[in-house]
C-alpha positions, 0 to 999 in steps of 0.5 A, spaced: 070 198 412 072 204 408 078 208 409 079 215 407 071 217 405 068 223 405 061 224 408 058 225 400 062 218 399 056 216 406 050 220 403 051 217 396 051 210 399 045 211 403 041 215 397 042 208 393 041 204 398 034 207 399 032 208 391 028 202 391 024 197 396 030 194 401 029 187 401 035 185 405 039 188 411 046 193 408 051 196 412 058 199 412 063 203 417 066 209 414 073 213 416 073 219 414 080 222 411 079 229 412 075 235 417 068 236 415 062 240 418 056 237 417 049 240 418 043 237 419 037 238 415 034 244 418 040 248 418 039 248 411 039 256 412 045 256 416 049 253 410 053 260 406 054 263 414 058 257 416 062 255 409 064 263 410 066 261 417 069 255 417 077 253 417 080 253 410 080 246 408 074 244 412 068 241 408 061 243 409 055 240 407 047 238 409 045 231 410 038 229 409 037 228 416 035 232 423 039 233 428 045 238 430 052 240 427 057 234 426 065 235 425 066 228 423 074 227 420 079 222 423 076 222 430 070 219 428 067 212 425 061 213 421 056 207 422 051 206 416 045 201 416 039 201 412 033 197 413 026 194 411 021 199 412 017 192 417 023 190 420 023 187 426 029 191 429 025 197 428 021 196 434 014 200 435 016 207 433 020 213 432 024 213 438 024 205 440 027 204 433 034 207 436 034 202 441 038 196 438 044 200 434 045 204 440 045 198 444 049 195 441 055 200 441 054 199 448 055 192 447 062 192 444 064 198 448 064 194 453 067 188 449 073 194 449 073 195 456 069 201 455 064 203 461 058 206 456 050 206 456 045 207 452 040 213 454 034 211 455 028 216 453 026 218 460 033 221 462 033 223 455 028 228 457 030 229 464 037 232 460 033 236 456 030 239 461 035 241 465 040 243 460 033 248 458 036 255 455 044 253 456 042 247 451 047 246 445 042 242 440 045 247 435 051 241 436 049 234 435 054 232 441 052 238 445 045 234 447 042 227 448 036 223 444 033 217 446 038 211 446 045 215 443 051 212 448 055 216 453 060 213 458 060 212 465 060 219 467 054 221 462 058 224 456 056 223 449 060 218 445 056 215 440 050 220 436 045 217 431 040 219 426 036 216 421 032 217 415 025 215 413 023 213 406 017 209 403 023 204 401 026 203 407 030 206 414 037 209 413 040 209 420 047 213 422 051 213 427 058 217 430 062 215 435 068 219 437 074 215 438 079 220 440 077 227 441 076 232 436 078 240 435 071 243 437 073 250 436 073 249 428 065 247 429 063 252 434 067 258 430 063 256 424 056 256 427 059 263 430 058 260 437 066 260 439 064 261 447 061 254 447 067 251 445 069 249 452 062 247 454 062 242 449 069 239 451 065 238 458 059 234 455 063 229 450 068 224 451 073 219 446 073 211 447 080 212 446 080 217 454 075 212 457 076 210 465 079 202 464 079 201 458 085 199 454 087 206 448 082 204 442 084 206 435 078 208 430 081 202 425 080 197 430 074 200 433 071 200 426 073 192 425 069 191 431 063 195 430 063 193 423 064 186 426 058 187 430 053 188 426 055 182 421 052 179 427 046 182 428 044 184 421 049 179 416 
């Protein structure tokens, strides 16, 4: 685990671990120190407008992979596992490949006495369409995807994305763990009306129903554990 990282300290990992073929399993758990905004790649255009916007103090960058915006900071724990391109746990395709790491968010949720599932891809799609012209894709914790966690009433807690290389597959993962201060995002994607409709779609580990209040260091040791188990 790493206390105090950026998310350039995340991307520079995860490009050096794809520079040549994986031959073996990595990971590594991340805290971030600071509020940082995060744009998906193709918000790559948006980038001028919201550095422009955005609270002073507050970072921005553009990740390699898709999805909506993240604002990561000490609310979050970051998760990065990088992959064979054959391995067994990418199951049979883009979307069956989510399966095992947001599965096992959920297994050590449960562990902390937190009621989460993974979406399965049909309740996914039956999400996105209802949501239709009100979504908040824009946002990556404003919508859901294939196998991302959410807890017991349906709010998102944990998002993932992944990036694919001839070397290898880069999956990340976010899990809030206290709640954020969604009105720095949403000010800087020019969306402040949105801010409350985002408070009602995510959730913290720390405010779940039953469970005993979880901090993000001991989250991290416990998904990091996790992952030694599956991966190590």
């Amino acid at each position: 685990m790493r206390v105090g990282d950026t998310i350039a300290d995340e991307h520079a990992w995860v490009a050096d671990a794809l520079a040549a073929p994986v031959e073996r399993a990595r990971w590594r758990v991340w805290r971030y120190r600071e509020a940082e905004i995060v744009l998906g790649c193709s918000q790559r255009g948006l980038l001028e407008q919201v550095a422009q916007r955005v609270a002073p103090g507050v970072g921005v960058s553009v990740r390699p992979s898709g999805g909506g915006a993240v604002l990561a900071g000490p609310w979050m724990v970051g998760v990065s596992v990088v992959l064979a391109p054959a391995h067994p746990l990418l199951g049979a395709g883009l979307v069956a490949s989510y399966r095992w790491l947001g599965e096992l968010h959920v297994q050590s949720m449960g562990a902390a006495g937190i009621e989460a599932r993974a979406v399965e891809p049909q309740a996914a799609r039956e999400a996105a369409g209802a949501a239709g012209a009100t979504s908040l894709r824009w946002a990556c914790f404003g919508s859901l995807s294939p196998w991302e966690v959410v807890d017991a009433s349906g709010r998102k807690l944990t998002g993932l994305a992944q990036q694919r290389r001839r070397t290898g597959v880069a999956f990340s993962a976010g899990t809030l763990v206290s709640r954020p201060d969604w009105r720095i995002l949403c000010e800087a994607l020019g969306a402040p009306g949105d801010t409350g409709r985002l408070e009602r779609v995510t959730a913290a580990c720390n405010e779940a129903s039953g469970a005993a209040r979880i901090e993000a260091d001991e989250w991290a040791r416990s998904i990091d554990a996790a992952l030694r188990r599956v991966l190590g």
